[in-house]
N, C-alpha and C positions, 0 to 999 in steps of 0.2 A: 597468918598464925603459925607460917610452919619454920621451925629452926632455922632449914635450911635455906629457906628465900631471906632469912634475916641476916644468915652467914655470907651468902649470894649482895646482897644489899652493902654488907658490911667490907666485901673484896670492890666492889667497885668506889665506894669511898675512898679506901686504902689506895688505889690505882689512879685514881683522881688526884690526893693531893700535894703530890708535888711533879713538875716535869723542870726543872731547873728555872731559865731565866726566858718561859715563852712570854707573850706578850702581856696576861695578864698578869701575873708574877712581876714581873717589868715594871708593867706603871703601875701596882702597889707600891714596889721599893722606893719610884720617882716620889710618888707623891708621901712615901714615909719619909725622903730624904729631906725634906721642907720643913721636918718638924710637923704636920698636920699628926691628926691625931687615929688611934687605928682603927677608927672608924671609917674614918675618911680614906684610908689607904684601900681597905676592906670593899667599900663603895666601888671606889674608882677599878679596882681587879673585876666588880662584878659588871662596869659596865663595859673592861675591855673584852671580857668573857663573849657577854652577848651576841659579838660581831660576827657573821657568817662565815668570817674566817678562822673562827675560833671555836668556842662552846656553841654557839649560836646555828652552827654545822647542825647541829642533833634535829632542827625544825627541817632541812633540810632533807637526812636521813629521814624520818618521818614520810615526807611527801614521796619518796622513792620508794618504801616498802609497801606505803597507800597503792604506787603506779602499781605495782607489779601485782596485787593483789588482784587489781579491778582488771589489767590486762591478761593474769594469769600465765604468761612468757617472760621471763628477767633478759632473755635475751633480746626478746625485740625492745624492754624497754630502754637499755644500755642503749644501742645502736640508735634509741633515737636520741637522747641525751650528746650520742657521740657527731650525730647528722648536725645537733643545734651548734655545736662547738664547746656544748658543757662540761663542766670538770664532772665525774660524779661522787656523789657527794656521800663519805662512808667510808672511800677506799685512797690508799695509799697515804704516806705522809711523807715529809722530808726528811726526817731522822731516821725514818725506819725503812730501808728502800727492801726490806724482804721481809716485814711485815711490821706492823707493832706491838708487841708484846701485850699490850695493858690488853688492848684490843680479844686476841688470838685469848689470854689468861678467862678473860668474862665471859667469852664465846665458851670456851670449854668449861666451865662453872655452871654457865645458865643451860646447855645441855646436860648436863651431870642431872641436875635438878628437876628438868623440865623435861625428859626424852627428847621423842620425834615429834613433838607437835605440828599442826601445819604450820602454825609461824615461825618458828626452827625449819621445817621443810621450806619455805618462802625463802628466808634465809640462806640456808644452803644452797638453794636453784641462784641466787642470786649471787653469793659470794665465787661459786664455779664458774659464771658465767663472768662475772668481772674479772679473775685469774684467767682466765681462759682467753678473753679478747683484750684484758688491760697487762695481765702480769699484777694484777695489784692486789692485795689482800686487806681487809677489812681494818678499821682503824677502831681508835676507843670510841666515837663519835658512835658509830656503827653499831657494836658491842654495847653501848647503854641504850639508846634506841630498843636493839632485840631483849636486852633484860627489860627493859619498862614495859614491849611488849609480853612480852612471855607473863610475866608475874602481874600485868592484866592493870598495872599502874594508869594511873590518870594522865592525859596526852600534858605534855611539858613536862614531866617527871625526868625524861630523859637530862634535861637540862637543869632540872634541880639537884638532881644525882653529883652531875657535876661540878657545879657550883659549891655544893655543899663540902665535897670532900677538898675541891681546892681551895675553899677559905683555908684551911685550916695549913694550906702551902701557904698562902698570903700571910697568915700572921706569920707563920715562920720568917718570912723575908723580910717583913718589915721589922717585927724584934729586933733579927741582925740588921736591918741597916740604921735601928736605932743608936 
């Protein structure tokens, strides 16, 4: 009910819908270039979304804030993550090699809003310690993750967050490549 988590809500939309031509963006255009209809374009971005390497990241983010919570150490739980040979999942991106913007913009939005909560503190122990032994900083994945917690959203919100604001890049693509 409060303004400012709907302001908060309304920036990570905005940051969502468009990043140029990633992959779900991509195969909307593909499948708008067929002539299919933008429904079908629409479909097709949200199933490229999904993918772990995509939107689909944010279940993963999830399960890392879970580790850290239950282990109460961000550092040991990175180092074990880094012992398996796993990417961790939140931080760093290819376009952004000193941070993401979208990312960094939510993070300082949803603390505006929310203070020092412990799950902002969680957070923070977690984002220093990935800078700290990765060089990496948090990504949007990450960033709607901690807003969905903070604002006490229902588990997968994270990824409906995102979904929702990049439809609205999908139709833009497929328009133009109508």
């Amino acid at each position: 009910d409060d303004e400012r988590a709907g302001g908060l809500l309304d920036a990570a939309l905005i940051l969502c819908a468009d990043h140029e031509l990633n992959a779900s963006a991509f195969t909307a255009r593909c499948v708008a270039s067929t002539g299919a209809t933008l429904y079908a374009a629409v479909n097709a971005g949200l199933s490229a979304l999904q993918g772990h390497k995509h939107g689909g990241s944010t279940d993963r983010v999830e399960a890392l804030f879970g580790e850290v919570e239950a282990v109460g150490d961000a550092t040991r739980v990175l180092a074990s993550y880094l012992r398996h040979g796993d990417r961790v999942p939140g931080f760093g991106h290819t376009l952004y090699p000193e941070g993401d913007p979208r990312g960094r913009a939510l993070i300082a939005r949803t603390r505006e809003l929310c203070g020092e909560s412990g799950i902002l503190a969680h957070a923070g122990d977690l984002t220093a310690a990935a800078e700290s032994a990765l060089g990496l900083k948090p990504n949007v994945d990450f960033a709607l993750v901690l807003l969905r917690r903070a604002l006490h959203l229902p588990a997968g919100s994270a990824l409906t967050l995102f979904a929702l604001g990049r439809t609205v890049g999908w139709i833009g693509h497929a328009i133009e490549q109508y």
